[in-house]
KOLZADREN-407409 format. One line per 8 residues: number of its first residue (from 0); their letters; for each residue x, y, z of C-alpha. Coordinates in nm, 2 decimals, padded with zeros to 4 digits. Layout:
% residues N
NUM	A	X,Y,Z; ...
END
This chain:
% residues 330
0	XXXXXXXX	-01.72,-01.37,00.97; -01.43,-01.59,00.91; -01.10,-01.43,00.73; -01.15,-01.22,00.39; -01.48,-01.29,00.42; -01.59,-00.94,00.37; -01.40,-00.87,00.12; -01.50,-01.15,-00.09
8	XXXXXXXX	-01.86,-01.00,-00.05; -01.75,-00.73,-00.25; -01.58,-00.84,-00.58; -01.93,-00.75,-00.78; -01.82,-00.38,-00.77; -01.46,-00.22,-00.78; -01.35,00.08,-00.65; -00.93,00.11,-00.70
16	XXXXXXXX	-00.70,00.35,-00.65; -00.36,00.56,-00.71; -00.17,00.69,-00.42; 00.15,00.93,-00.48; 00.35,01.08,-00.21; 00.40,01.45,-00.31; 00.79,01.47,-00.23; 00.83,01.53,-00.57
24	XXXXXXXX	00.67,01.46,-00.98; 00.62,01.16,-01.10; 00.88,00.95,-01.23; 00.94,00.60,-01.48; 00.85,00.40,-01.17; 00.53,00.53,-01.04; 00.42,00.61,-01.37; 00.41,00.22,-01.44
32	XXXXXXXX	00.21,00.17,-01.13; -00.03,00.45,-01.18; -00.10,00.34,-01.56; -00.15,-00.05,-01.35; -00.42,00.07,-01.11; -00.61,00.26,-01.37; -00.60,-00.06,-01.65; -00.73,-00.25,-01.34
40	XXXXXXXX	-01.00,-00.04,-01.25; -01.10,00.05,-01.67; -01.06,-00.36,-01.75; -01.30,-00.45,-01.45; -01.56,-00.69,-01.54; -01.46,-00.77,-01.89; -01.45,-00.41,-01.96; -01.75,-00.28,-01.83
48	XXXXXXXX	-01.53,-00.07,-01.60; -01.48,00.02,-01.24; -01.40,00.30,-01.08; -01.05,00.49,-00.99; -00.95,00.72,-00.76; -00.62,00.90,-00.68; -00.56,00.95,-00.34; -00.28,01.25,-00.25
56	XXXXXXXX	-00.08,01.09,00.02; 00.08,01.37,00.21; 00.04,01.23,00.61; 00.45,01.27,00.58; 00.43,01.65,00.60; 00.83,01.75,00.66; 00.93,01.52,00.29; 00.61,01.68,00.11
64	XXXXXXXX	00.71,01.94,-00.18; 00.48,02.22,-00.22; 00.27,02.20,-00.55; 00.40,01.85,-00.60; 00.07,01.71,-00.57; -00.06,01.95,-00.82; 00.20,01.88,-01.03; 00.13,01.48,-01.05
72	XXXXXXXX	-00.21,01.55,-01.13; -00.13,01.76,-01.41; 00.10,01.53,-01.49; -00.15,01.17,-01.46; -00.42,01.42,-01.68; -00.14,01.46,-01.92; -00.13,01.10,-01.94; -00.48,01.04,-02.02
80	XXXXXXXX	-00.55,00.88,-01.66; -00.82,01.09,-01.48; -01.01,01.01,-01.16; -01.39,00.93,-01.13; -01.38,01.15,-00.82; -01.21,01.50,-00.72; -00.88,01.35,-00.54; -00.84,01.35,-00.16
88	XXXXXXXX	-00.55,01.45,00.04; -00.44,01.26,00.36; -00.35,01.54,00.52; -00.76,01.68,00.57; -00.81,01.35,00.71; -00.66,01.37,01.01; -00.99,01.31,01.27; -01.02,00.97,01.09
96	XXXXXXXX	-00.74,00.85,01.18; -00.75,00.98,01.56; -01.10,00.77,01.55; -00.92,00.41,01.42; -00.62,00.50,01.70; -00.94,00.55,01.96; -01.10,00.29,01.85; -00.75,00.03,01.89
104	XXXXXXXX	-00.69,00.15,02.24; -01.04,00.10,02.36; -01.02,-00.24,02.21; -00.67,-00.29,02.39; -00.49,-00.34,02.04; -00.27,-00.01,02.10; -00.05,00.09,02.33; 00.19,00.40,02.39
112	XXXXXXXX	00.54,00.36,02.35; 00.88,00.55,02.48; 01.08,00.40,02.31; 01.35,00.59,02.05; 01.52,00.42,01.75; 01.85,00.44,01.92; 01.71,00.26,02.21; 01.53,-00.03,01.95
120	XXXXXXXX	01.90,-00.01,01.81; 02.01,-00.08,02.21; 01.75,-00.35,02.27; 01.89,-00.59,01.99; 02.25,-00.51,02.03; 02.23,-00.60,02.38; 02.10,-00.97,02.24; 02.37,-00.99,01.96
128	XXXXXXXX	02.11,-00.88,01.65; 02.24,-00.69,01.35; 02.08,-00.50,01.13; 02.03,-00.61,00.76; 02.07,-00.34,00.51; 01.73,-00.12,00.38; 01.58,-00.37,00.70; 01.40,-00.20,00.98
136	XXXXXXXX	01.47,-00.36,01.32; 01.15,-00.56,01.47; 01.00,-00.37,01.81; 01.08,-00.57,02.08; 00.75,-00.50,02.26; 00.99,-00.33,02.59; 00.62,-00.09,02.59; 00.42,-00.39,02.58
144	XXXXXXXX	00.32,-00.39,02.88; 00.38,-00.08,03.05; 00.60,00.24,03.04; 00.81,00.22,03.35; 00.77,00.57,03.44; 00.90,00.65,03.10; 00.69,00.96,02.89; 00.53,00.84,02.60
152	XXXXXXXX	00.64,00.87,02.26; 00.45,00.71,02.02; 00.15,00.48,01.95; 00.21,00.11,01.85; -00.02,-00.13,01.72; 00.01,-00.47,01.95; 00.04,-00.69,01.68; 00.22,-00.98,01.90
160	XXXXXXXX	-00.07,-01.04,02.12; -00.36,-00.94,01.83; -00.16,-01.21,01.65; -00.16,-01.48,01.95; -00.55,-01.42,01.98; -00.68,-01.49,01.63; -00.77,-01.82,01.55; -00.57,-02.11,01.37
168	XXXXXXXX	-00.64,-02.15,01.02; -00.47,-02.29,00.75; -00.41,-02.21,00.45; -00.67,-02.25,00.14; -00.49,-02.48,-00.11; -00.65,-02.33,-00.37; -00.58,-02.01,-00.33; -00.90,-01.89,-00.31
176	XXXXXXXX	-00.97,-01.70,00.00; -00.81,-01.34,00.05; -00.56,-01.39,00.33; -00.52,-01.64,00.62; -00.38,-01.63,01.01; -00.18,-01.89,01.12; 00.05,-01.83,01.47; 00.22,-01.51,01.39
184	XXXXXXXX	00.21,-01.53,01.00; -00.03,-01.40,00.73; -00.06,-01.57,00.45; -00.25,-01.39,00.14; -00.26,-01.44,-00.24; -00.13,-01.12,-00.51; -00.28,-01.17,-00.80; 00.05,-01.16,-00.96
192	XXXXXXXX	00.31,-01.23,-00.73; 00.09,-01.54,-00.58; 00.12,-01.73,-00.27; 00.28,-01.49,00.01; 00.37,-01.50,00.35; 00.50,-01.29,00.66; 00.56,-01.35,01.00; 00.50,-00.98,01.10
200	XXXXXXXX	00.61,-01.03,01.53; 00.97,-01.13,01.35; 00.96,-00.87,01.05; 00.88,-00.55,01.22; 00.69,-00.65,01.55; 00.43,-00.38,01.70; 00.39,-00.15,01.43; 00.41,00.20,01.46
208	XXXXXXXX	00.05,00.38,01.49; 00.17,00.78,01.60; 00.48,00.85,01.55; 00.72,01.06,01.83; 00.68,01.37,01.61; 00.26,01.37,01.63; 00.23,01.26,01.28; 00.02,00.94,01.14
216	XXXXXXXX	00.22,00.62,01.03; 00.14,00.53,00.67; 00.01,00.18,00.77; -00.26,00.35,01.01; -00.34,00.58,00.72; -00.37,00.36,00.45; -00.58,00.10,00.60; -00.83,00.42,00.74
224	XXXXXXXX	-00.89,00.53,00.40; -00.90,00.22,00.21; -01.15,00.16,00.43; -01.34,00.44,00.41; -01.31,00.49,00.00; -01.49,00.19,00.00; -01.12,00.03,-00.21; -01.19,-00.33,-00.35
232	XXXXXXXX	-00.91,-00.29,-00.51; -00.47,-00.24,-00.49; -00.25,-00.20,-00.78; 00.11,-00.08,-00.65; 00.43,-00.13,-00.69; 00.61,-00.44,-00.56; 00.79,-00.22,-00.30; 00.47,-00.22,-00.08
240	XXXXXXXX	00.42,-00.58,-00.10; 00.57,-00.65,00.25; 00.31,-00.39,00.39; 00.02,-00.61,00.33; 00.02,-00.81,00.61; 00.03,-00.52,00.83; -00.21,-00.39,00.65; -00.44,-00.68,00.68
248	XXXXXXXX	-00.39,-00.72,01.08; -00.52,-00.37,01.10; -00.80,-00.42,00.88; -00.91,-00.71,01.07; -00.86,-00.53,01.46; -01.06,-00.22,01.31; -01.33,-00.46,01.13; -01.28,-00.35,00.79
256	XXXXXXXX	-01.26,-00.52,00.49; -00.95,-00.66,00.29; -00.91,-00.55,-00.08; -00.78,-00.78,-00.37; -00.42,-00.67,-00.42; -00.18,-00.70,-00.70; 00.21,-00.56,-00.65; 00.35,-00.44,-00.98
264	XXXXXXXX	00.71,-00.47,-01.12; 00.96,-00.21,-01.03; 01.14,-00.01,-01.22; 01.53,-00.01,-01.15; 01.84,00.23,-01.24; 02.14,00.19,-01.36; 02.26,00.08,-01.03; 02.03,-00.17,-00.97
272	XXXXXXXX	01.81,00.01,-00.72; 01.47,00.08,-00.77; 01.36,00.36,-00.90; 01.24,00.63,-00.63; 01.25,01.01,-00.55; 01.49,00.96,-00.25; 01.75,00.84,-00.51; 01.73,01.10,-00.73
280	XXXXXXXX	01.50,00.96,-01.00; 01.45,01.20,-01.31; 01.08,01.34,-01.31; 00.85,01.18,-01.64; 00.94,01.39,-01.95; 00.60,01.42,-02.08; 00.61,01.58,-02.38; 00.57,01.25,-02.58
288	XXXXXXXX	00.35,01.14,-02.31; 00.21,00.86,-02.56; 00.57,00.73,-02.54; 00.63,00.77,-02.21; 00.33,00.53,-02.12; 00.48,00.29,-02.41; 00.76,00.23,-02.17; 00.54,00.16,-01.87
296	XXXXXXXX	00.32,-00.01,-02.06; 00.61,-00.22,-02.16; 00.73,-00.31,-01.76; 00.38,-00.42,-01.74; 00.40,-00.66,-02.05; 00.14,-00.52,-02.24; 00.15,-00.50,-02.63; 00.43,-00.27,-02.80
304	XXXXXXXX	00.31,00.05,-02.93; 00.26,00.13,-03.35; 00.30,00.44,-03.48; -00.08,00.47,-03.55; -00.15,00.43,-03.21; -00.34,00.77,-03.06; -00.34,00.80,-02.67; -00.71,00.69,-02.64
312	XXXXXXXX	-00.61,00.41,-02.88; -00.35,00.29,-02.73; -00.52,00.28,-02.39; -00.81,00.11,-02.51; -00.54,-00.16,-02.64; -00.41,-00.18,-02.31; -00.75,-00.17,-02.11; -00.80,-00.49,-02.33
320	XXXXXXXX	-00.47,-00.63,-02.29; -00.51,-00.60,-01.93; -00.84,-00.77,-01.91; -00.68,-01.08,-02.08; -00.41,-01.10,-01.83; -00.54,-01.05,-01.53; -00.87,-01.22,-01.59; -01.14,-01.18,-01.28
328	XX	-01.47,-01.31,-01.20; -01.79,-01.06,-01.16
END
């Protein structure tokens, strides 16, 4: 099965979804990707309709807010945006994930780690590398290939050598196929963003599997229940577009298909910065919730709002709106 393959086998159904952290309610941002994902899945097929799920991503148990989750639920219903399925939450999902992890080590992919961040911080300082700000600092593999007596710490995915083992090939002109490997870069196609690239060993090396404090990396978790929802599917916001590559090399170690994926725009403050609960973004004031989707519809470039415009109306204008931009074969 060459690259994308079976995922492209897949495009005659869709199965999408919506996946809020519960450290706190919804907000302008991740209502604009929320109201996204569902258009998607309503406008599939000229209309006909696909399926959405939301998906309660609490696998970061210390930032979690009790009866947030419940809250953006209430919230998404309040909105008009309900799932075809009762949600799931990460955190009852935990032997799944211990199965991929298994599965990686016995197929040599994973590897413990000791490492700490101040000794990653150590590794490149000793070789003269800063740190860009909001960047992560690449693993420099020191686990790769063995602890040195050292206790392990975490789990890392061994992306440098899973990288140096796939085969060359290039990338489709056309755009057409899902992703391709070439050396250490992934290329893929967003269905807004377009032609992408990364080369992951050089943007964040082995990626982090288990972290130090027993908990499951969001990459590791995503990918597990992508997989195993059966997603076609990815509307997010633009934020998470630099995951997708990691994304993909997991998907292809663990065998699992690659959805279609399509990176919305942010939604930024005053200051410039997106939009996000760490920096103190206001919760969605729902009591016009009509107008509140007006405004996300309007990030999304969808047709203005008229005053005779009902929730179910105004959705259904969307839903059509939707399906004329973002246009999809069967």
């Amino acid at each position: 099965m060459t690259h994308g393959e079976g995922a492209q086998r897949q495009t005659s159904t869709y199965q999408g979804r919506f996946a809020p952290s519960p450290t706190g309610p919804l907000h302008a941002g991740s209502l604009v990707a929320a109201l996204a994902s569902w258009l998607d899945a309503r406008a599939w097929n000229g209309g006909k309709g696909g399926r959405w799920l939301v998906r309660v991503e609490d696998v970061d148990a210390p930032r979690c807010i009790p009866g947030a989750a419940e809250l953006i639920l209430q919230q998404l219903a309040t909105c008009g945006l309900i799932p075809d399925e009762p949600p799931v939450w990460q955190s009852a999902r935990s032997a799944l994930y211990q199965q991929a992890l298994d599965q990686l080590i016995v197929q040599g992919h994973a590897y413990p780690c000791a490492c700490s961040r101040k000794d990653i911080e150590d590794a490149h300082a000793a070789q003269g590398h800063g740190r860009a700000r909001h960047a992560a600092l690449p693993y420099p593999g020191t686990c790769r290939h063995g602890l040195r007596g050292r206790p392990a710490r975490s789990w890392r995915f061994n992306a440098t050598d899973f990288l140096k083992n796939q085969p060359l090939e290039p990338v489709d002109k056309a755009h057409t196929a899902l992703f391709s490997i070439a050396n250490d870069t992934v290329h893929w196609t967003d269905r807004r963003l377009g032609p992408q690239s990364q080369q992951v060993t050089r943007a964040v090396g082995d990626l982090v599997l288990r972290r130090a404090d027993g908990l499951w990396a969001y990459q590791l978790a995503v990918v597990v229940d992508d997989a195993a929802q059966h997603i076609t599917h990815v509307v997010r916001g633009e934020d998470l577009a630099d995951n997708t590559p990691r994304q993909i090399l997991l998907q292809q170690a663990l065998g699992v298909a690659t959805p279609r994926y399509l990176h919305t725009p942010l939604v930024c403050g005053a200051n410039g910065e997106k939009l996000s609960k760490q920096n103190g973004a206001a919760a969605l004031d729902l009591r016009d919730p009509l107008q509140a989707l007006g405004e996300a519809a309007e990030v999304l470039g969808l047709p203005a709002l008229s005053q005779q415009k009902s929730l179910p109306q105004a959705l259904e204008m969307w839903v059509n709106a939707w399906a004329r931009n973002y246009n999809r074969p069967p």
